[in-house]
N, C-alpha and C positions, 0 to 999 in steps of 0.2 A: 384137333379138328373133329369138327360132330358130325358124325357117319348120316345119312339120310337112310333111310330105309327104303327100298321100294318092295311096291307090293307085289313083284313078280319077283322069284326067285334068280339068281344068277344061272343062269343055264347053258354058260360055255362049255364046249367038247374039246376033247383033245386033240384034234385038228386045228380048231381055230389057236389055243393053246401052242402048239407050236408052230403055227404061222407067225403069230406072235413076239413067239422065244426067236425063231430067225430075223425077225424084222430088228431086231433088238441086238441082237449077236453085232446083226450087221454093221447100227450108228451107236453101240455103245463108247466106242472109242471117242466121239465128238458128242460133246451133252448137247450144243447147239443145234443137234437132230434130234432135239425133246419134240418138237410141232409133231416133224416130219413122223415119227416114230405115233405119236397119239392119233394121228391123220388116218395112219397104215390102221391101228388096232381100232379107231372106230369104223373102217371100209371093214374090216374082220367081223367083227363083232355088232356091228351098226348101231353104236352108244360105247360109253365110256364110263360102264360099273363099276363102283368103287375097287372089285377086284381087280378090273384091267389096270385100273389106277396105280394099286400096288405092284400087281407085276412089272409094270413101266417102269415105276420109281426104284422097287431093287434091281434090276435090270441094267437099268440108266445111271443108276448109283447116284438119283437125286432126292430130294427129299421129298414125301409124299407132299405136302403142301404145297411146293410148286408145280407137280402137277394138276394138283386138284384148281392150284391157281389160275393156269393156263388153261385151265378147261373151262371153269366157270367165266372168264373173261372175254374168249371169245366165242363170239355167237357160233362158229360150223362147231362145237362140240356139244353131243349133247351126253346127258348123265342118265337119261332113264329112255326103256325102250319104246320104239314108237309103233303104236299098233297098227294094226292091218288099214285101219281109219285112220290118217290122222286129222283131227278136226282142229285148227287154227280160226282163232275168233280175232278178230283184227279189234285194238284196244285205242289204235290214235285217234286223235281228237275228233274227227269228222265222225268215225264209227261211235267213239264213245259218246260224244254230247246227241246219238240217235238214238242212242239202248244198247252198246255193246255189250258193256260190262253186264245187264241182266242177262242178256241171251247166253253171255258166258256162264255165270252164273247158273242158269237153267239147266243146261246143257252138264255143269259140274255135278248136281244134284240130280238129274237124272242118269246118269253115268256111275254115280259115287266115286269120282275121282276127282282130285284138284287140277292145278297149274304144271305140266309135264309131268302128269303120272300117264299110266295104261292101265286099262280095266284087266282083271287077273286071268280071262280068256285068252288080253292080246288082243281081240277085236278092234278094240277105243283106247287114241289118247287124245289129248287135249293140250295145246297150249295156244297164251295169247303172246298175239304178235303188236307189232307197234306202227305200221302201214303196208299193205300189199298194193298200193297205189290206185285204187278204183274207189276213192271218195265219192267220187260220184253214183256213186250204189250202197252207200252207206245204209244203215251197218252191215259187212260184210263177213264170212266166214268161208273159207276152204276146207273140204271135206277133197283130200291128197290136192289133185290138182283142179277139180271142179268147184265153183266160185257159186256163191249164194249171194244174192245183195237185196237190199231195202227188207232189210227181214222186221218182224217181231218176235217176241218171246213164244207168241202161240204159233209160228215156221217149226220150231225147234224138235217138235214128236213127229211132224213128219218130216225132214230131213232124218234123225234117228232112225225112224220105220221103214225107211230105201236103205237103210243098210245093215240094220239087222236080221233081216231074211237071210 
């Protein structure tokens, strides 16, 4: 399995660590409490760093693959952290055939991160989504819970600008 690298350091404590080690202790008896177990360590850790990854797996006494399996497969996991921002550019059809994918785009390069990374601050991350249901504002993006619609490429520095002060 080919490790991803992200550009923020693993930064778990020993606290989260043994919250961890007990959530583990508890369902290692049933591997069938693989979810439930990965569920707990991303509420912990709020992501699913390749090291949580391993912990899980010698823990659970499963193989790293299937958890990195079950992570990437379903959408509530996520593998890298999410900044203080998180900016979701909405990629479906209604957004994209408006200019999604540029303003994504933009947004990428002016950030210097791709598709679910975080800027090395933690400020900013970025991914795209596949519908947040307000086609009718296309193209749209969420900056956490506040909604941008009928944007262009030139919105982009000033949404950025309200939030880097």
């Amino acid at each position: 399995m080919k490790k991803k690298i992200s550009k923020i350091p693993f930064k778990g404590t020993k606290e989260q660590e043994q919250q961890l080690k007990a959530v583990i202790e508890e369902n290692k008896h049933d591997k069938s409490n693989l979810m439930v177990v990965m569920q707990k360590a991303q509420d912990i850790y709020g992501y699913l760093p390749f090291e949580v990854q391993e912990m899980i797996s010698e823990g659970m006494e499963v193989p790293l693959e299937k958890v990195y399996g079950v992570a990437t497969f379903y959408a509530q996991f996520a593998l890298s952290p999410k900044g203080e921002y998180n900016i979701s550019v909405c990629l479906g059809t209604a957004c994209y055939v408006k200019g999604s994918g540029d303003i994504f785009d933009k947004i990428s390069e002016k950030l210097g991160i791709g598709a679910d990374e975080c800027t090395e601050d933690g400020k900013f991350s970025l991914t795209a989504c596949r519908c947040i249901g307000a086609c009718g504002l296309a193209p749209v993006l969420t900056v956490n819970d506040e909604v941008y619609g009928r944007l262009t490429v030139d919105d982009v520095d000033g949404i950025l600008a309200k939030y880097q002060k």
